[in-house]
C-alpha angles and dihedrals in degrees: 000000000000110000125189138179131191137172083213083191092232112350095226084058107052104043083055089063105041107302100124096040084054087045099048087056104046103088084215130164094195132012120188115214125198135180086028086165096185130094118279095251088055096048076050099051100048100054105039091119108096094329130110115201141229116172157168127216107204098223082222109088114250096358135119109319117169131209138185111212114184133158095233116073101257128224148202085031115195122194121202112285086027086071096016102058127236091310102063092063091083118116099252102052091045114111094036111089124049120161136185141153114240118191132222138191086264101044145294133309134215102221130197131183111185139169120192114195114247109249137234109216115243097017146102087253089067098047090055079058094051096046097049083040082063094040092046079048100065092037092054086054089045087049094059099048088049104048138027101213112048138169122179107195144188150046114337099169095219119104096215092213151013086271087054095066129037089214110043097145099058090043099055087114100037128107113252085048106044108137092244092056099054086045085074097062089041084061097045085051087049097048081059095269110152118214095214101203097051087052093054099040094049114224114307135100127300154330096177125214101187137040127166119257097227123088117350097315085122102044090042090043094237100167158142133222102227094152126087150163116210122190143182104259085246086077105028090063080060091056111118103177146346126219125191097205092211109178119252091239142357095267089046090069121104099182126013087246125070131224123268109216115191129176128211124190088194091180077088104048 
């Protein structure tokens, strides 16, 4: 099974710029959207060939939004506050947590598309992260006494480590790389979440998933890896391989982020 995701940065957007054309080519199973930023009947609409659609409305104009497309019907859907519990049916964490299960020849997968808003230090910004980051907490331990194979999915806007980030040093009091932040995806490791590209990859530094798209962050590789997939280790002993689809230039890119592939041989899992 070929799993993506992808922050596509506004989907209108983006399959103005290349999306489909990148779609159409990926040979994927699933692909996890975030900051979908469009109304559900577009995100529908759009994606009626050969898609099915899960997906999340933020209740904030034009902002986040997240979708599961996958090729197999999906079932036991969960939007937001349905998996999240009561307080994630405030405004502002609407549009970040979609869940279903998509089956397979060899069995079924848990699937989770989720955004988390990147933070501003000091300020109540960073308190509503820190809020959904406890939320997203509970329901990841909910998730692994409920399925086997699980795999929690998105744009979490925190590089876990110094490897995660080019410029770590000048960022030690950034958000994205507070220390509390990154504390979050220390506890989900160490409640036996496997962050399946890192495994992959092995410990050094990159690859980057995400670069501004102001001044020369993309063509000197000054980025961060914001993007995961974290599975049960159930799943992530069936990984294969990780690829970072990093655009061949600048005017190729069709979002500031860049899409996550991972293969599964789950005959094995």
């Amino acid at each position: 099974m070929r799993i993506v995701t992808i922050n596509v940065n506004g989907v209108r957007a983006a399959l103005r710029k290349g999306f489909q054309e990148w779609l159409d080519g990926s040979g994927a199973d699933v692909v996890c959207l975030q900051e979908v930023r469009a109304p559900d009947d577009v995100v529908r609409e759009a994606f009626a060939s050969g898609w099915h659609v899960v997906h999340q409305e933020c209740e904030v104009k034009g902002r986040a939004g997240v979708a599961i497309l996958s090729r197999a019907e999906p079932s036991d859907v969960l939007v937001g506050a349905d998996a999240l519990g009561e307080a994630a049916s405030a405004a502002q964490h609407t549009g970040r947590w979609v869940e279903a299960t998509i089956a397979s020849p060899a069995g079924p997968v848990r699937v989770v598309s989720v955004y988390v808003h990147s933070g501003e230090a000091g300020t109540p910004k960073m308190d509503s992260k820190y809020e959904f980051l406890d939320l997203m907490t509970a329901r990841l331990a909910a998730l692994q006494g409920a399925f086997d194979r699980v795999v929690v999915m998105g744009d979490i806007n925190i590089a876990h480590t110094h490897h995660d980030i080019k410029n770590w040093k000048g960022n030690l009091k950034s958000a994205g790389f507070l220390p509390e932040e990154r504390a979050y995806l220390d506890r989900w490791v160490e409640s036996s979440w496997v962050d399946v590209h890192r495994a992959i990859e092995g410990l050094h530094d990159g690859p980057y998933t995400w670069w501004s798209m102001r001044g020369k962050a993309f063509d000197t590789d000054t980025g961060w890896r914001l993007d995961y997939q974290f599975a049960t280790s159930a799943l992530a002993d069936a990984a294969r391989s990780a690829v970072v689809g990093r655009a061949a230039s600048w005017d190729a890119r069709w979002s500031d982020h860049a899409p996550l592939t991972i293969e599964y041989d789950l005959s094995v899992s």
